[in-house]
C-alpha positions in Angstrom: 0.0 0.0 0.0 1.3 3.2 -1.2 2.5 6.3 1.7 0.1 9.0 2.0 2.3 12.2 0.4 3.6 15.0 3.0 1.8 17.5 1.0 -1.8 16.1 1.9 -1.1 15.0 5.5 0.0 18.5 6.5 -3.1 20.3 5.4 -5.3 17.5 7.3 -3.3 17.6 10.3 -4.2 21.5 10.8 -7.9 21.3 9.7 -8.1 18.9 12.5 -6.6 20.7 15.1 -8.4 23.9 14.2 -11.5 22.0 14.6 -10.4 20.8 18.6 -9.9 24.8 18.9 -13.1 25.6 17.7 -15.0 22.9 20.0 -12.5 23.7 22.6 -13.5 27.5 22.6 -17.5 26.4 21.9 -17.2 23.9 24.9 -16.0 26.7 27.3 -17.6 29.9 26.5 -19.1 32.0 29.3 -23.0 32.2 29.3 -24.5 35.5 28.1 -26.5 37.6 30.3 -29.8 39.2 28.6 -30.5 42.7 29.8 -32.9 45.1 28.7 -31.8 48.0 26.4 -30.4 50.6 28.2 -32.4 54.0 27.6 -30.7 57.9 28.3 -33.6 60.2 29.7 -33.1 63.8 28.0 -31.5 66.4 30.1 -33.7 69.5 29.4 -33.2 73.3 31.2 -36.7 74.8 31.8 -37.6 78.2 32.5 -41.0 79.1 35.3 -43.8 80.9 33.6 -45.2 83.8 35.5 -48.0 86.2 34.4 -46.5 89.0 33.7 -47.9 92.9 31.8 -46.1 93.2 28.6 -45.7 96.5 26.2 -45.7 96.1 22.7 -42.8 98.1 20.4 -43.6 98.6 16.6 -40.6 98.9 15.3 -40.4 101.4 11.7 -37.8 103.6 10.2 -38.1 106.8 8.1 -36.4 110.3 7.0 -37.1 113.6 9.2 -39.7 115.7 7.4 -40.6 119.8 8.1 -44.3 120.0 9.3 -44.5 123.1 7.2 -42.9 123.9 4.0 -43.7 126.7 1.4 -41.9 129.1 -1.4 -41.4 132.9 -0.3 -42.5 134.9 -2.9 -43.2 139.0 -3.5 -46.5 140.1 -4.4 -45.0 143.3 -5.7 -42.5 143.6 -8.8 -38.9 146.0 -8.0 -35.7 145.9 -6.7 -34.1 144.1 -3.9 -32.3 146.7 -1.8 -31.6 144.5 1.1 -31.4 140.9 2.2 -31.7 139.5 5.9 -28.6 138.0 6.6 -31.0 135.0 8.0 -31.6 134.4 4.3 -29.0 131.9 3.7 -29.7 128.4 3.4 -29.6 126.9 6.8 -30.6 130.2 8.5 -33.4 130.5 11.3 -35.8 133.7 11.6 -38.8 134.8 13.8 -42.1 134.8 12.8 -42.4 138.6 11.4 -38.7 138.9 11.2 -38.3 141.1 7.8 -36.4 139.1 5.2 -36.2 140.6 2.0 -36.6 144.3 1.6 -37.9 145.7 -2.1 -37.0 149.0 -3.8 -40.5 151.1 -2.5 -40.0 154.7 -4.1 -42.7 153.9 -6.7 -44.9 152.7 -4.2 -44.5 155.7 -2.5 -45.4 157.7 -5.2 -48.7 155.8 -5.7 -50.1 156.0 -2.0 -49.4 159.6 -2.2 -51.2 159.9 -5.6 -53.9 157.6 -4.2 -54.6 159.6 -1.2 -54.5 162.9 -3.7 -57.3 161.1 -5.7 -58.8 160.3 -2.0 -59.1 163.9 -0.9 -60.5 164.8 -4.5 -63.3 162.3 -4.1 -64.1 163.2 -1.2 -64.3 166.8 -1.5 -66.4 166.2 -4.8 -68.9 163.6 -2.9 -69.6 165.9 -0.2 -70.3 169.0 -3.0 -72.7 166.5 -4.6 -74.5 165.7 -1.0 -74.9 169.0 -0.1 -76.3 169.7 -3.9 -78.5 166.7 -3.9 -79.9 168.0 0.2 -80.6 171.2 -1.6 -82.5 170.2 -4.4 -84.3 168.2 -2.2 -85.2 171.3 -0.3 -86.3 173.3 -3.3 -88.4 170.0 -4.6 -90.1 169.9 -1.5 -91.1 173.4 -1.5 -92.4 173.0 -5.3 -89.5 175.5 -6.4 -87.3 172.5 -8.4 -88.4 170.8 -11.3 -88.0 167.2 -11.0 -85.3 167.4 -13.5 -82.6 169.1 -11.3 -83.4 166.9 -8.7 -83.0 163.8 -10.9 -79.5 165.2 -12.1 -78.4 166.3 -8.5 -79.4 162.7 -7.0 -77.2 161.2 -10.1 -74.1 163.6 -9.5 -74.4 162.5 -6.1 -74.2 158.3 -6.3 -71.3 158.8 -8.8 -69.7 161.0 -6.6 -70.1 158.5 -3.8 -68.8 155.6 -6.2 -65.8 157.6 -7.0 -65.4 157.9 -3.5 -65.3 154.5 -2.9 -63.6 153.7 -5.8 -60.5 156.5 -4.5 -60.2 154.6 -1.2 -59.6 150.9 -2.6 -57.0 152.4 -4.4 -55.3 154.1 -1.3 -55.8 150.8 0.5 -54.2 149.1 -2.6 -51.4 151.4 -2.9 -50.7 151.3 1.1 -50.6 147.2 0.8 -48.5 147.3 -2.2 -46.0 149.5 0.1 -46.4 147.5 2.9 -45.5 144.4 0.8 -42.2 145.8 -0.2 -41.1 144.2 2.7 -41.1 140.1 2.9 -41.6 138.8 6.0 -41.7 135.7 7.8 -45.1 134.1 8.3 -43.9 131.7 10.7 -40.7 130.2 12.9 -38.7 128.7 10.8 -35.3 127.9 8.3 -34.4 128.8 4.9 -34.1 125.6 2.8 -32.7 127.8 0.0 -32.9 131.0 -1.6 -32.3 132.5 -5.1 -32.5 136.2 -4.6 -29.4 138.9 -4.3 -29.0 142.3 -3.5 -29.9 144.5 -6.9 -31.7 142.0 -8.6 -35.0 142.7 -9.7 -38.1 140.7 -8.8 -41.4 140.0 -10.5 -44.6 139.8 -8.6 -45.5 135.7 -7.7 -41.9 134.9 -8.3 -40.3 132.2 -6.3 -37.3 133.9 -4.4 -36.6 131.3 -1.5 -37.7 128.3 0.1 -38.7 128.6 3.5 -39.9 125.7 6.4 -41.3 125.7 9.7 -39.0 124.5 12.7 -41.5 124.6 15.6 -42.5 120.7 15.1 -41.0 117.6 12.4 -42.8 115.0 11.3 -41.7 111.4 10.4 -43.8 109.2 8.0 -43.1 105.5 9.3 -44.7 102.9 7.5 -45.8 99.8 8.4 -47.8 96.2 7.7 -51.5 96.5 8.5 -51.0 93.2 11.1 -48.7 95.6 13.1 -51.6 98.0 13.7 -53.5 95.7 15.9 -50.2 96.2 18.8 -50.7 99.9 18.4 -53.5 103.0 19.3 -53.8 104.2 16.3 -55.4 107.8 16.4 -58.7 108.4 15.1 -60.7 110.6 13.5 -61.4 114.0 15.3 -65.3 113.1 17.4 -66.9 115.9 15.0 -65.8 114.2 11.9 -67.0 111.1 12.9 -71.0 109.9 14.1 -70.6 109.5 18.1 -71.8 106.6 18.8 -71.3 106.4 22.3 -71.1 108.6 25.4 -67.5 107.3 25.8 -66.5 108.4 22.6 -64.7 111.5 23.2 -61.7 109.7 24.5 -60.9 108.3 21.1 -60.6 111.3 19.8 -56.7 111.9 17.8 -55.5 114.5 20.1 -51.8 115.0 19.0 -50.5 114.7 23.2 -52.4 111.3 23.8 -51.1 109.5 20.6 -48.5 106.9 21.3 -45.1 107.8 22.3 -42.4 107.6 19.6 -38.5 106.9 20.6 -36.4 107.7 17.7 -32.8 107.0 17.2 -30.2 108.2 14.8 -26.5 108.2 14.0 -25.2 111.8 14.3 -22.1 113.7 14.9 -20.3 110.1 15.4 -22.8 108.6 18.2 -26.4 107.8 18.7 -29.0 110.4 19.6 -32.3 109.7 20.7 -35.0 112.0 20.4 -38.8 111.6 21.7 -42.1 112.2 19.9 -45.6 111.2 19.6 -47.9 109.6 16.7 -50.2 112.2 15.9 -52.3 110.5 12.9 -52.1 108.2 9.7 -51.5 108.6 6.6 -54.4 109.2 4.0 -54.2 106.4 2.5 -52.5 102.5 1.7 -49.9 102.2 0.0 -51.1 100.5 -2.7 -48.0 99.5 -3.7 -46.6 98.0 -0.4 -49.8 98.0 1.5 -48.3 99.5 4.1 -49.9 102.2 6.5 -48.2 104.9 7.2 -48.0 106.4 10.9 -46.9 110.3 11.1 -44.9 110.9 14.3 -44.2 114.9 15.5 -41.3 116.2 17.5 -41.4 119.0 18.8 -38.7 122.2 18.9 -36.8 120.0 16.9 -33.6 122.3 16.8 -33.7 123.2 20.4 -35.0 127.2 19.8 -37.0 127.2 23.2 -34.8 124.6 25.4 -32.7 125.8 28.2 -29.8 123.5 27.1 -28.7 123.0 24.0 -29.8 119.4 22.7 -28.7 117.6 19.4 -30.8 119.3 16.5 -33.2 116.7 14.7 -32.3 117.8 11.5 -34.8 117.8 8.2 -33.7 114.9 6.2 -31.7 112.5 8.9 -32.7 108.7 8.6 -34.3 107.7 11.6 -35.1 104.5 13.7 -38.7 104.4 15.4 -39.5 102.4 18.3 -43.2 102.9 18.5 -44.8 102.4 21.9 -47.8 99.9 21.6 -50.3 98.6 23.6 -49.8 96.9 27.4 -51.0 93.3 27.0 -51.8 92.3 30.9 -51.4 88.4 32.2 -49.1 87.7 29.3 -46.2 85.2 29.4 -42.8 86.5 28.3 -40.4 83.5 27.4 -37.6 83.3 25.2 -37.8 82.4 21.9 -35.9 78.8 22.3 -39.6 77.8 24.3 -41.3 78.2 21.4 -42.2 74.9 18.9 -44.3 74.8 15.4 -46.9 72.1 15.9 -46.7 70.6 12.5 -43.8 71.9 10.1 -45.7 70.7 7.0 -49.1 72.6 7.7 -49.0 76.2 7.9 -52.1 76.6 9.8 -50.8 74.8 13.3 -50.6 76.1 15.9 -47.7 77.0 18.0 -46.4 74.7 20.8 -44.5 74.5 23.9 -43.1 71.5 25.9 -43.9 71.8 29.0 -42.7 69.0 32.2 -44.5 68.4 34.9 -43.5 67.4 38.7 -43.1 64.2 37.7 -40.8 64.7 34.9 -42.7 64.1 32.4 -43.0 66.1 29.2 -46.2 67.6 28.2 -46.6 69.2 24.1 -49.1 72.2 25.1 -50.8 74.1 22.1 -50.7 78.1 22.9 -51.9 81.5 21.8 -48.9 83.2 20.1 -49.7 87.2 20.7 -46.2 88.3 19.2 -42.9 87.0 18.7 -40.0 89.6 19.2 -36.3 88.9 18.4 -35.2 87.5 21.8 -38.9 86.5 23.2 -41.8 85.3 22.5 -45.4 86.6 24.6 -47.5 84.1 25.0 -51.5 84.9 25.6 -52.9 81.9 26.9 -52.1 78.2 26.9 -49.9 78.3 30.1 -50.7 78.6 33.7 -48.3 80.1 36.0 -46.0 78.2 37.8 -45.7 75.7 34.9 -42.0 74.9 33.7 -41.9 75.1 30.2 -38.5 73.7 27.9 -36.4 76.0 26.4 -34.6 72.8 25.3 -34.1 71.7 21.9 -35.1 68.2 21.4 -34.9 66.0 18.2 -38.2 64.1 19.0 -40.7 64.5 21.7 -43.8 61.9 22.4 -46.4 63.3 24.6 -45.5 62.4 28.2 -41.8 61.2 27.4 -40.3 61.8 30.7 -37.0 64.5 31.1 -34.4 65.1 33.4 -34.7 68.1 34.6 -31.3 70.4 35.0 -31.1 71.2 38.3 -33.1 69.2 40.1 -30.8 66.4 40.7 -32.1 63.8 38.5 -29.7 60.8 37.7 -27.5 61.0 34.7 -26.5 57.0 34.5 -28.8 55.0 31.9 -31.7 53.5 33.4 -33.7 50.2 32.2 -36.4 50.9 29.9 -39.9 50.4 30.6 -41.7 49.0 27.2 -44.9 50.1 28.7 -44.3 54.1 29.2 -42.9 56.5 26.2 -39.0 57.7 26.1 -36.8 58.9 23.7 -36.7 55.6 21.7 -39.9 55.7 21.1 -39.7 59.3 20.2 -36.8 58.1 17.8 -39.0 55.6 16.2 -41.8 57.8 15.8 -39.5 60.2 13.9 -38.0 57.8 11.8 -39.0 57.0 8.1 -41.6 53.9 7.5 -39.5 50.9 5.7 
């Protein structure tokens, strides 16, 4: 019988002893203990709701505006002899403060002809009375013929007319005189001006643009759903039907319109100035449908203030904080409490997690009144006292229970309970179907 060959016996020899290994290690191993999955409760900050009164700010932006703007212009042609030196742009006058001075020997020369004409008038009105009494006389006593008296009681109403006639034109000439100096109809500052010393002037000619420095108004627009946070003045009472006996305190009286803080860059820091909504626009935008608010400040350049403040200046881009409405037994929380009930339908409603004593998580459906950059207020939804998340969570299950931070809660894993909700379930919830 032939020698098995080295080559085959080698191979066989450590197949076989691989298998003893194998049984070997089979016939030993240790027994597996089965434990239950281990589960990691959430570790969640919370933050105590308390009723609190909240004021809304509407914020808006706009450009400084005069209340009052208009052209200065002569109603008498001549001259310019003399310029107020407040008649530069960026000068400030008084009301009635002379500003432009016209050439007025013409004028002259017309009262004094006027008043000439005057005294002739008058002299030949009261020659025509005293006529027209003596004819009267004469007719009375049968002397007259009714012809005279006719002619006398003519002479006499044109005399009267030219009378009358005589002193519109002495009125006429003394107003043309008096209009040969410009003055200022109200407080105010000189936009610009196009007038000099020698040149002459033409009756309604535009010579300088003039506006009022006693109050600036602001236009600041904004979306109709901001409106609701703010009073919005109302029509004066007598423009409106009163309806009520109350009614009178509606009324858009300029001191009981909201307040207004404004806030601008200027002369290298920021400036804040105060004011007051004082109505609305006229109208919608109908191109933005926005509404626009008018806010007035008043003595914007600081004429009448003891110290000297920073000038509001016509044209400086502002920031508006409008004061709103005081919404009482509100809940102020920041904006992290906040959760979107259902990110797929836009009409959910807002949600926050709240946990109770037991450490259990709650989803709680609330009234959203306003969310603001760094909070949210709350209307209702919320009781006080209740400790709501501010958390973020990748899945919540109704009454999932929490670790709350702070209260001591063990951080170790703990054996889960098949029969209550935790995180793996919320995990499986949030997972895709297969």
């Amino acid at each position: 019988m032939p020698r098995p060959s080295p080559k085959l016996v080698w191979p066989l020899a450590i197949l076989a002893v691989g298998v003893v290994a194998i049984a070997l290690l089979v016939a030993t191993r240790p027994d597996v203990e089965l434990k239950p999955p281990a589960q990691v409760t959430p570790l969640v900050r919370v933050i105590e709701a308390e009723p609190t009164d909240w004021r809304f700010v509407v914020h808006s932006q706009g450009t400084v505006e005069p209340r009052n703007e208009s052209e200065l212009v002569p109603q008498v042609a001549g001259e310019v002899e003399w310029i107020s030196p407040a008649l530069a742009s960026g000068g400030f006058f008084r009301p009635g403060e002379a500003l432009v001075r016209i050439e007025d020997a013409d004028y002259r020369v017309a009262l004094t002809t006027a008043r000439a004409a005057l005294a002739r008038a008058s002299s030949e009105s009261q020659r025509a009375q005293n006529e027209l009494v003596r004819q009267t006389t004469l007719k009375e006593k049968g002397v007259a013929s009714e012809a005279r008296f006719d002619d006398a009681s003519n002479a006499a109403s044109v005399a009267a007319a030219a009378l009358d006639e005589a002193k519109a034109l002495v009125d006429r000439a003394e107003r043309d005189l008096e209009r040969t100096v410009l003055r200022a109809a109200f407080e105010g500052r000189v936009r610009s001006e196009r007038v000099d010393v020698g040149q002459f002037v033409n009756r309604g000619e535009s010579i300088a643009t003039l506006y009022s420095v006693d109050f600036v108004e602001v236009s600041l627009p904004l979306p109709d759903r901001e409106l609701r946070y703010v009073d919005v003045p109302r029509a004066p009472k007598h423009l409106r039907a009163a309806t009520t006996e109350n009614t009178a305190t509606e009324d858009a009286v300029p001191d009981r319109g909201p307040e207004v803080v404004l806030r601008a860059e200027f002369a290298g820091s920021e400036q804040t100035w105060l004011g007051r909504v004082v109505r609305t626009a006229g109208e919608i935008d109908p191109q933005t449908r926005m509404v626009r608010l008018v806010a007035r400040v008043a003595d914007p350049y600081g004429l009448h203030a003891e110290t000297e403040p920073v000038p509001l200046a016509v044209g400086l881009f502002v920031r508006a904080e409008i004061q709103g409405r005081t919404a009482h037994d509100v809940f102020v929380l920041p904006r992290a409490a906040l959760r979107s009930g259902n990110p797929m339908d836009p009409d959910a409603s807002e949600e926050v997690h709240v946990v109770d004593a037991e450490g259990r998580l709650h989803i709680r459906p609330v009234e959203v009144l306003r969310t603001e950059p760094e909070v949210v207020v709350i209307g209702t939804g919320l009781a006080a006292g209740d400790r709501v998340s501010i958390s973020p969570l990748r899945a919540v299950v109704e009454g999932m229970r929490v670790r709350v931070a702070g209260d001591g809660a063990p951080a170790e894993p703990v054996a889960a309970d098949p029969t209550e909700p935790d995180a793996a379930q919320a995990a499986a919830a949030e997972a895709p179907a297969s």
